[in-house]
C-alpha positions as CSV (number, residue, x, y, z in Angstrom):
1,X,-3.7,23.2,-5.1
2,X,-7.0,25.1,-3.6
3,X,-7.2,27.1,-7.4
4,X,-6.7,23.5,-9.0
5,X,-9.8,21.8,-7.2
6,X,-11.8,25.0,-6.9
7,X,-14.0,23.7,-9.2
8,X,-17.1,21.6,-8.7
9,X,-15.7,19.6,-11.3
10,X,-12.4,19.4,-10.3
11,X,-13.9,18.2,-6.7
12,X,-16.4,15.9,-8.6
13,X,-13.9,14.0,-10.4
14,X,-11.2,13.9,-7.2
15,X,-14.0,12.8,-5.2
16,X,-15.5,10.2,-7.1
17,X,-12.0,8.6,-8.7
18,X,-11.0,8.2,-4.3
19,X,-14.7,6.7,-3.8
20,X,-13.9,3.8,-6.8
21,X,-9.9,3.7,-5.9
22,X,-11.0,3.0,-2.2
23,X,-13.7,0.4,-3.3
24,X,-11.6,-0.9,-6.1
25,X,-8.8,-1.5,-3.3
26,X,-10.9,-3.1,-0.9
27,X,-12.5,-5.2,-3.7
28,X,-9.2,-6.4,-5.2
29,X,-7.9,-7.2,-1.5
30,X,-10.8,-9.3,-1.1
31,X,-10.4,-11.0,-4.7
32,X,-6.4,-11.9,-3.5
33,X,-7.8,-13.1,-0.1
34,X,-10.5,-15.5,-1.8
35,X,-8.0,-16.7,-4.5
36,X,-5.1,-17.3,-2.4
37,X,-7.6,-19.5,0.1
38,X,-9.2,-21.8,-2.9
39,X,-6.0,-22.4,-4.5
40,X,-4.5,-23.4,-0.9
41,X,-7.5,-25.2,-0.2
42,X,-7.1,-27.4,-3.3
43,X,-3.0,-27.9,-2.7
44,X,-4.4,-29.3,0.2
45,X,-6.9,-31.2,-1.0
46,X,-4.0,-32.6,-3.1
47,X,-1.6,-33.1,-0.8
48,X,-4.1,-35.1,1.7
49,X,-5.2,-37.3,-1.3
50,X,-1.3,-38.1,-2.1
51,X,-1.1,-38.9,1.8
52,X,-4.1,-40.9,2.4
53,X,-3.4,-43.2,-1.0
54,X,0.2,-44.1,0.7
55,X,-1.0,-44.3,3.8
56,X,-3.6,-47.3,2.3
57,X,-1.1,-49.3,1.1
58,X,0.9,-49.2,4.0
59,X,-2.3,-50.0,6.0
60,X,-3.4,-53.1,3.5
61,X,0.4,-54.6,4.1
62,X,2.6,-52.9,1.4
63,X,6.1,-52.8,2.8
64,X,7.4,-49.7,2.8
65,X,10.3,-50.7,0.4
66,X,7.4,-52.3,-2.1
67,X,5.9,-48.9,-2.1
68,X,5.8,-47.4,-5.6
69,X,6.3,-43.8,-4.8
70,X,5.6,-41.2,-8.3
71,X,8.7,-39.1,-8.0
72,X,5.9,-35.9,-9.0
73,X,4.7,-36.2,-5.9
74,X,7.4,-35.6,-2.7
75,X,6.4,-38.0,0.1
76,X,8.2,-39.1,3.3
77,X,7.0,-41.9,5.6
78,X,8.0,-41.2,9.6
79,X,7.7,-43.7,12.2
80,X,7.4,-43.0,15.9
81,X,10.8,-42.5,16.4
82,X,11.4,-39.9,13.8
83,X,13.2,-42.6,10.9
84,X,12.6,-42.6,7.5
85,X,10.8,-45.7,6.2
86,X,10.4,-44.3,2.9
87,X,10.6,-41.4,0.2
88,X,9.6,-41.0,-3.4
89,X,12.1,-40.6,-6.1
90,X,14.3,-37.6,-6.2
91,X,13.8,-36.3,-3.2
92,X,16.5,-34.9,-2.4
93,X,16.0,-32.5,0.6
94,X,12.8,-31.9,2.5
95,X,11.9,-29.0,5.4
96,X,8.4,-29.0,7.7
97,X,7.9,-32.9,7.6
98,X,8.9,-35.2,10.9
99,X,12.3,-35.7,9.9
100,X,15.0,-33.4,7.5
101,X,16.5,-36.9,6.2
102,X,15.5,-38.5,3.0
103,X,17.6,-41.7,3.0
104,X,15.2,-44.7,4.7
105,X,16.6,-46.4,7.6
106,X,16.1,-50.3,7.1
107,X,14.0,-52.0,10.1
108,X,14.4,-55.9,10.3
109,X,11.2,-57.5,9.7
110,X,9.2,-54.7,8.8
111,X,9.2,-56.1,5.3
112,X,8.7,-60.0,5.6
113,X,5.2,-61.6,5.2
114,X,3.5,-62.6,8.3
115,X,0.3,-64.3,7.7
116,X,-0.7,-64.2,10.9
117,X,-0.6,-60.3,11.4
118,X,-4.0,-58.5,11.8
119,X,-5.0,-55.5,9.6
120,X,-3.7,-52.1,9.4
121,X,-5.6,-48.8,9.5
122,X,-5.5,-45.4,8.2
123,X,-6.4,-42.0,10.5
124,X,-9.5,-40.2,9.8
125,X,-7.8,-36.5,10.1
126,X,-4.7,-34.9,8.8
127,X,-2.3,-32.2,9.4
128,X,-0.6,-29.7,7.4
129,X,2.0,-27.4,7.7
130,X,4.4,-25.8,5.1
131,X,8.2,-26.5,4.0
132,X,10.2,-27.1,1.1
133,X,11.8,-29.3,-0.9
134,X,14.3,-30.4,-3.5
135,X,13.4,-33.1,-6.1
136,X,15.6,-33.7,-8.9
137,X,17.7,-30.7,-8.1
138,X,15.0,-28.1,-8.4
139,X,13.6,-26.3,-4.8
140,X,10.3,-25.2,-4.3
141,X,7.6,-24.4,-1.4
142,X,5.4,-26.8,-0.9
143,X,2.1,-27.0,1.8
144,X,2.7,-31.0,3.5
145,X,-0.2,-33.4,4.6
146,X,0.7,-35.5,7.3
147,X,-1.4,-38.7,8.1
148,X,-1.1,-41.7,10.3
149,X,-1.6,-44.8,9.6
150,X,-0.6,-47.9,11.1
151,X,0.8,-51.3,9.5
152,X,-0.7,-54.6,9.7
153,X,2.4,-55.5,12.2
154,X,1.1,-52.8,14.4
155,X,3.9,-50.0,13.6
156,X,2.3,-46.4,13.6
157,X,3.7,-44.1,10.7
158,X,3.0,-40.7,9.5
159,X,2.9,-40.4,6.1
160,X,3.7,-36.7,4.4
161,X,2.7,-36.1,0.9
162,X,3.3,-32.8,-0.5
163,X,1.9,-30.1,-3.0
164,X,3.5,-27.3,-4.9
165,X,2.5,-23.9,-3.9
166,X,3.7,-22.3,-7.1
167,X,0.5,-22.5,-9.0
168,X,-0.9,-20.7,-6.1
169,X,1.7,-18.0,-5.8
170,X,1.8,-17.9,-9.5
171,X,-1.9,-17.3,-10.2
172,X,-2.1,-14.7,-7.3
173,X,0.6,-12.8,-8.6
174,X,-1.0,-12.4,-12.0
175,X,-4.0,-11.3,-10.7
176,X,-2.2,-8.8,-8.5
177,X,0.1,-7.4,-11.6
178,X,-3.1,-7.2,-13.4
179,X,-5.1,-5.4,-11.2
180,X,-2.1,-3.0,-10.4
181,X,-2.0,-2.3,-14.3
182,X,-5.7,-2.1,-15.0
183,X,-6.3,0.4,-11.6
184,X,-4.9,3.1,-12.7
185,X,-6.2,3.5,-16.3
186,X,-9.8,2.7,-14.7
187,X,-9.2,5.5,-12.3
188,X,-8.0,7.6,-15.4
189,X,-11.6,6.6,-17.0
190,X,-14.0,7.1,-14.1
191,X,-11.7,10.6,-13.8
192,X,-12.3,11.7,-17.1
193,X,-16.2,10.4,-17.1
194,X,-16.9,12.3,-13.9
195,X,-15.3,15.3,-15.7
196,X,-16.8,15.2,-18.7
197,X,-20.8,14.5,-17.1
198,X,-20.0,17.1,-14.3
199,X,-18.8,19.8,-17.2
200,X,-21.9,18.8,-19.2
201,X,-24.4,19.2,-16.1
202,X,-23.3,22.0,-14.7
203,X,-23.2,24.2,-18.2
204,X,-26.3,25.3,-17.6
205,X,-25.4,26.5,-14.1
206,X,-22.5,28.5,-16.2
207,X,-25.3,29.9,-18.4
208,X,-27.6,31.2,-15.3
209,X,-24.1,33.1,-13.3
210,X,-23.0,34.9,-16.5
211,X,-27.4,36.4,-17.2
212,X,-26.9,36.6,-13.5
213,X,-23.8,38.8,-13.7
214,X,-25.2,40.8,-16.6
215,X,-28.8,41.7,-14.7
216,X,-26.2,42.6,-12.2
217,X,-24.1,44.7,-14.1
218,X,-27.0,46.2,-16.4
219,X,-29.3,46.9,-13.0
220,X,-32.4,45.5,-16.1
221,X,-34.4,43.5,-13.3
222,X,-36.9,42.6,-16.6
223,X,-34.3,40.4,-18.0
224,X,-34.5,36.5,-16.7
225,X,-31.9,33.4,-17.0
226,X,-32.1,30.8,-18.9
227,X,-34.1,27.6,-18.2
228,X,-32.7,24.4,-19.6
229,X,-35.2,21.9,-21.0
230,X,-34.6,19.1,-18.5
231,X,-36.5,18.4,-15.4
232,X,-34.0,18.2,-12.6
233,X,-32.2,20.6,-10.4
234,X,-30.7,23.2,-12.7
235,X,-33.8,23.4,-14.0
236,X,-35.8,23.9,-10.5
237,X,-32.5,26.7,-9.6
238,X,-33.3,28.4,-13.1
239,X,-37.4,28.4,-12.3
240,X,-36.5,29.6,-8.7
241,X,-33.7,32.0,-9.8
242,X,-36.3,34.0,-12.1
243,X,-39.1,33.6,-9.7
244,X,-36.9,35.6,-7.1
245,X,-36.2,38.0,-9.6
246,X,-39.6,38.7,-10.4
247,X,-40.4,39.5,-6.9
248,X,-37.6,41.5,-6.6
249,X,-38.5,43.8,-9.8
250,X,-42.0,43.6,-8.4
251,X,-40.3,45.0,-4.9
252,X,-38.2,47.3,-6.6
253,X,-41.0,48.5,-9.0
254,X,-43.5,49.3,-5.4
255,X,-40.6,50.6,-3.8
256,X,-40.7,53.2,-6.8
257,X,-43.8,53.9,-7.0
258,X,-44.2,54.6,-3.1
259,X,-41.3,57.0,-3.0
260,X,-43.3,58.5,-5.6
261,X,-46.1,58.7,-4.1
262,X,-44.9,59.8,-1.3
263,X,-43.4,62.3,-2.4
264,X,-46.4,63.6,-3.7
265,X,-48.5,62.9,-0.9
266,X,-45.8,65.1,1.3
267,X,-45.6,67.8,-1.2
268,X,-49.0,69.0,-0.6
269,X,-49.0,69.9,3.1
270,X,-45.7,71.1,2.9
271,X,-46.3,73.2,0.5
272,X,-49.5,74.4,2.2
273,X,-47.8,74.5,5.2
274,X,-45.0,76.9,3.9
275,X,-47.7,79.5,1.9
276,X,-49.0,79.9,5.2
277,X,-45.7,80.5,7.2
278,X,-45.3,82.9,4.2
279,X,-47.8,84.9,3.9
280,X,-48.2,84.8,8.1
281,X,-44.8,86.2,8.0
282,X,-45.7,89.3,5.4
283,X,-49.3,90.0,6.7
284,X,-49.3,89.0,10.8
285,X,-53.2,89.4,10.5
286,X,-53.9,86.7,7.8
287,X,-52.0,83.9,9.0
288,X,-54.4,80.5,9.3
289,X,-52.9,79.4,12.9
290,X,-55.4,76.8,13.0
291,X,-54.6,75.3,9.2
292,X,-51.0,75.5,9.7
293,X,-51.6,73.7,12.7
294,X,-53.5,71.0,10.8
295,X,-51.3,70.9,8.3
296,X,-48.2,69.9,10.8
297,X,-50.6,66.8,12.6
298,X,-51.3,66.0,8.9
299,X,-47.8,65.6,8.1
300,X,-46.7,64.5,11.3
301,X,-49.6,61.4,10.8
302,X,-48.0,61.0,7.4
303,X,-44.1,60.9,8.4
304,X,-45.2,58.1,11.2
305,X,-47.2,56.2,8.7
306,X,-44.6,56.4,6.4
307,X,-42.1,55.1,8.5
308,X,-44.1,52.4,9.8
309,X,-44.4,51.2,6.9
310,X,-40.7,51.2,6.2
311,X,-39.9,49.3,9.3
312,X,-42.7,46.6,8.0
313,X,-41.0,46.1,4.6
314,X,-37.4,46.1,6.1
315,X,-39.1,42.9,8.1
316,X,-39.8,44.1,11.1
317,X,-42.0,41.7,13.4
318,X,-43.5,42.2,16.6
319,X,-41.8,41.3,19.8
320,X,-42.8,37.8,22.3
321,X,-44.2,40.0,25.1
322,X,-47.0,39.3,27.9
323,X,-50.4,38.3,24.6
324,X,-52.8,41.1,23.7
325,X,-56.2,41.2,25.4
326,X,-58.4,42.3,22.1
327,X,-61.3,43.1,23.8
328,X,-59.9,45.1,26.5
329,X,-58.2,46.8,23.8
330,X,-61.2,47.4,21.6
331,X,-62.9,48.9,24.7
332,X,-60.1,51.1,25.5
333,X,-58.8,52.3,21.9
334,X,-62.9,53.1,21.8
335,X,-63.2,55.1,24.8
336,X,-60.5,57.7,24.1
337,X,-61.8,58.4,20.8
338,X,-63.8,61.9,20.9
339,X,-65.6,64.2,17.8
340,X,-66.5,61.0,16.2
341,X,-69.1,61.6,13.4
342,X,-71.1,58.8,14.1
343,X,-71.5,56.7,17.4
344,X,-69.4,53.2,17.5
345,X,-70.9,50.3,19.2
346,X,-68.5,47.1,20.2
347,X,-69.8,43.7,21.0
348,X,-67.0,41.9,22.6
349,X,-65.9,38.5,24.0
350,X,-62.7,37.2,25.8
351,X,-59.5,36.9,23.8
352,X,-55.8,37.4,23.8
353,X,-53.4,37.0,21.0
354,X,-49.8,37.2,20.9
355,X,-47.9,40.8,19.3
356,X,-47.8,44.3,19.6
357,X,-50.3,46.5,21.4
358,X,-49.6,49.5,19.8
359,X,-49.5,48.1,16.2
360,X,-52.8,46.2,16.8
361,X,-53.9,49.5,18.0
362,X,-53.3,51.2,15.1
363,X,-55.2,48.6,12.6
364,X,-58.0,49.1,15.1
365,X,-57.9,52.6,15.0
366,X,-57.2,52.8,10.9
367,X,-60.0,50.4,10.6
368,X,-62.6,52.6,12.8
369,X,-61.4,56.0,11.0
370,X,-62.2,54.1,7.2
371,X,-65.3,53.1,8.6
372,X,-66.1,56.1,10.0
373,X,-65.6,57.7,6.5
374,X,-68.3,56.2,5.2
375,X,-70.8,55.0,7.5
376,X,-74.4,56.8,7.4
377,X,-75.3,56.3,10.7
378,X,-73.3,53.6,12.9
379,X,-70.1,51.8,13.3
380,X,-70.2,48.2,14.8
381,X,-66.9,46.5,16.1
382,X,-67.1,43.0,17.6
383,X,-64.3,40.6,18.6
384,X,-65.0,36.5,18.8
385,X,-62.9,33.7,19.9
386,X,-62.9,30.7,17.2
387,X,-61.1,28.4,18.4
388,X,-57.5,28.7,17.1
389,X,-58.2,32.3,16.0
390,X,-59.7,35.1,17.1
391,X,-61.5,37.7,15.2
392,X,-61.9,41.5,14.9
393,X,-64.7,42.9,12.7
394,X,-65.3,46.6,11.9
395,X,-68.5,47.1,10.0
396,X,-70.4,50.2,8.8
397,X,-74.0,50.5,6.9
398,X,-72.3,52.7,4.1
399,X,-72.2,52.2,0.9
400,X,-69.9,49.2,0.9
401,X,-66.8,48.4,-1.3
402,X,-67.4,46.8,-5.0
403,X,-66.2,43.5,-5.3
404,X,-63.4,44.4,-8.2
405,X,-62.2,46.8,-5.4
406,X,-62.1,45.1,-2.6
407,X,-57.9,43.5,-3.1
408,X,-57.0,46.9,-4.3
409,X,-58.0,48.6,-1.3
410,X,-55.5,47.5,0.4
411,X,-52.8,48.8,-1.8
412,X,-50.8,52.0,-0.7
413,X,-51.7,55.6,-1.7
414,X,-55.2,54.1,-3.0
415,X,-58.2,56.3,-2.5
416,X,-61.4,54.9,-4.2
417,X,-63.5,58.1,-5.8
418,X,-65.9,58.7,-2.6
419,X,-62.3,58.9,-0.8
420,X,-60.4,60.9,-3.3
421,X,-60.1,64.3,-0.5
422,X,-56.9,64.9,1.5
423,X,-59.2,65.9,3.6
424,X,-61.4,63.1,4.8
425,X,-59.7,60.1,2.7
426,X,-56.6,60.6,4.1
427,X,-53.3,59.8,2.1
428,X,-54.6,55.9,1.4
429,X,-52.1,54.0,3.5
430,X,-54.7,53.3,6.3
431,X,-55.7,50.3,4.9
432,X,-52.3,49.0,3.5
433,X,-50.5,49.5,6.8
434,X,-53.8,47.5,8.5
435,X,-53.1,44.4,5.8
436,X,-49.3,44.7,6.5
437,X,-49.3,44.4,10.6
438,X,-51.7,41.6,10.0
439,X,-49.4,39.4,7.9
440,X,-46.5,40.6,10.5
441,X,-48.7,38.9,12.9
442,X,-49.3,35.6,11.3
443,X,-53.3,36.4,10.2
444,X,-54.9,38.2,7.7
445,X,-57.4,40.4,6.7
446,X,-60.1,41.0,4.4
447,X,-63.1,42.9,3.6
448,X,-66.7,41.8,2.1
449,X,-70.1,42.8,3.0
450,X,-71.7,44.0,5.9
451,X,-75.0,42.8,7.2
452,X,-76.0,46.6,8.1
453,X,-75.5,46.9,3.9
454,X,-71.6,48.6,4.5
455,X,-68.3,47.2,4.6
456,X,-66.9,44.8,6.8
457,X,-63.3,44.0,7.7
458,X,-62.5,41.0,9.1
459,X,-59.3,40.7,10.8
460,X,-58.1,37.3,11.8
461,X,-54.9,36.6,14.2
462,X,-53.8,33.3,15.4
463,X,-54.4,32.8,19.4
């Protein structure tokens, strides 16, 4: 049963064939219920008519064996002490009136003329109640209306008049056998629909898992599904299904490109590194202690900026902690720095922000060492509070960044050609791993020109 309606289809057409049984149900119990109360209301209606008409004549001083009763129509006249006075032709047995006889009981002088009698009358409301009867030897249901009137000689009667209820039962019973018959090929239809629109909709889902399942299988990130013509949500899943995939080559593609350059950038001092060790352990007397020494911090630096940035792109954010004074941490991350080539001057207001202290210590400290690079002959770092975000400028009066440059910067292993030394310009991921803990931290940042005629990099974090 689970393999049957494993299908969206399957579960489509199950679930909107209930939905329309369950409303078809309701609405064909309600169609009885309405049917079944008009055509009692108009046996009724009937019956009470047939009643009241009797129930004039005896009131306007027709005696009840003058009566001209139609033998269609079953009536029985009761009077206060349950006898028969009259019944229509062919009655021949009667259930749910006042009495179970049909054979009138003669009254003496119910019948004579009495000129001085006064007038009759007939009652304004009626009863009804349901029995049976049999007229000309045939025995049917019927729903009785009982009035009372009252004869000219004063007598009170109750007249009972009745109506079939075989036209009712009959026409409710057709509707019944024809709503039981025409259910269950409509529930066939709305099945089959629903099966056939769902199959039709959905191919294009079919399309999109089997390019899926290839791009899987081929590990071709360049390849993209298929995007049906329409406008509605296959569509949008297609859009958004080669969107992601896109990103990911682009991911994949970086994440190439990195190992690959950092493989380079780690070949160097390593290799430097081991020529030394080398040639230290043939000739004692020439080995560099001081360059081997530099190489290590170099690749040490390297190893921990490489793995920061790992941890960054596996989605690593910082932790809720007590918020980050800036300018305490400008002053501070300034003070310990000695040998720097030229002097750094903060200007520095009030501000915390919420992150990591030793990540924002590191942008700080990646963003003085770039601008210590190229400033001439000062370095000016000033933190502001605007409101919902507070900002960290590092400017130098150097030569500045070109404009074409200044988004591709930020991008790792990049060295612009004044930077292009191991040396001094570093392995390029100074900047990148700056941009990175800033979008970790919910801000951003960017560089554009200095007013000293340098660079200037703005970082802004939310407060």
């Amino acid at each position: 049963m689970r393999k049957v309606f494993g299908s969206v289809r399957s579960r489509a057409a199950l679930g909107a064939t209930l939905v329309v049984a369950v409303a078809l149900v309701a609405a064909g119990i309600a169609v009885l219920q309405v049917l079944r109360a008009d055509l009692g209301d108009q046996a009724r209606l009937k019956a009470q008519v047939d009643a009241r008409e009797v129930a004039s004549k005896i009131a306007a001083g027709a005696g009840y064996g003058a009566l001209k009763l139609d033998e269609s129509v079953p009536v029985q006249v009761v009077d206060e002490d349950g006898r028969v006075r009259a019944v229509s032709e062919d009655l021949e047995a009667v259930t749910g009136t006042g009495s179970a006889s049909v054979r009138p009981v003669a009254v003496g002088g119910g019948d004579d003329d009495d000129d001085d009698r006064g007038a009759g009358k007939v009652s304004s409301g009626e009863e009804y109640g349901d029995g049976s009867a049999r007229v000309d030897g045939e025995t049917a249901d019927y729903v009785w209306a009982a009035v009372e009137a009252t004869d000219p000689s004063g007598e009170d009667v109750t007249v009972y008049a009745g109506a079939p209820l075989a036209t009712e039962r009959g026409a409710v019973a057709t509707v019944r056998n024809a709503m039981l018959l025409g259910l269950p090929l409509l529930l066939l239809v709305v099945a089959a629909v629903t099966w056939l629109v769902t199959r039709r909709a959905l191919r294009p889902v079919e399309g999109i898992r089997r390019e899926m399942a290839a791009i899987t299988a081929s590990t071709d990130l360049s390849r993209r599904v298929p995007v049906p013509g329409s406008y509605d949500e296959v569509a949008r899943l297609a859009r958004t299904t080669n969107e992601t995939l896109t990103a990911l080559e682009a991911s994949v593609e970086r994440q190439r490109a990195f190992v690959a350059d950092a493989s380079h950038e780690l070949r160097s001092p390593v290799a430097s590194l081991r020529t030394q060790l080398e040639v230290g352990a043939a000739h004692p007397e020439l080995l560099d202690l001081d360059g081997a020494v530099e190489d290590v911090v170099r690749l040490q630096r390297l190893a921990a900026d490489l793995l920061l940035l790992a941890r960054l792109d596996a989605g690593e954010r910082p932790t809720g902690g007590a918020p980050v004074a800036l300018d305490a941490l400008v002053r501070e991350e300034l003070a310990q720095r000695v040998g720097d080539r030229v002097p750094v001057r903060d200007e520095t207001a009030p501000v915390a922000v919420p992150g990591s202290r030793g990540q924002l210590a590191q942008v700080l400290g990646n963003l003085v060492d770039n601008a210590q690079r190229h400033a001439r002959s000062g370095v000016r770092v000033a933190v502001r509070d605007e409101g919902r975000w507070a900002v960290l400028e590092v400017a130098d009066d150097g030569a500045g960044v070109p404009e074409a440059e200044r988004e591709r910067i930020f991008e790792r292993f990049v060295r612009l050609d004044d930077a292009r030394s191991r040396d001094d310009g570093g392995a390029g991921l100074g900047l990148a791993i700056a941009r990175d803990v800033a979008v970790r931290h919910g801000g951003t940042l960017a560089v554009r020109a200095a007013p000293e005629g340098g660079a200037l990099f703005e970082l802004r974090l939310p407060t």
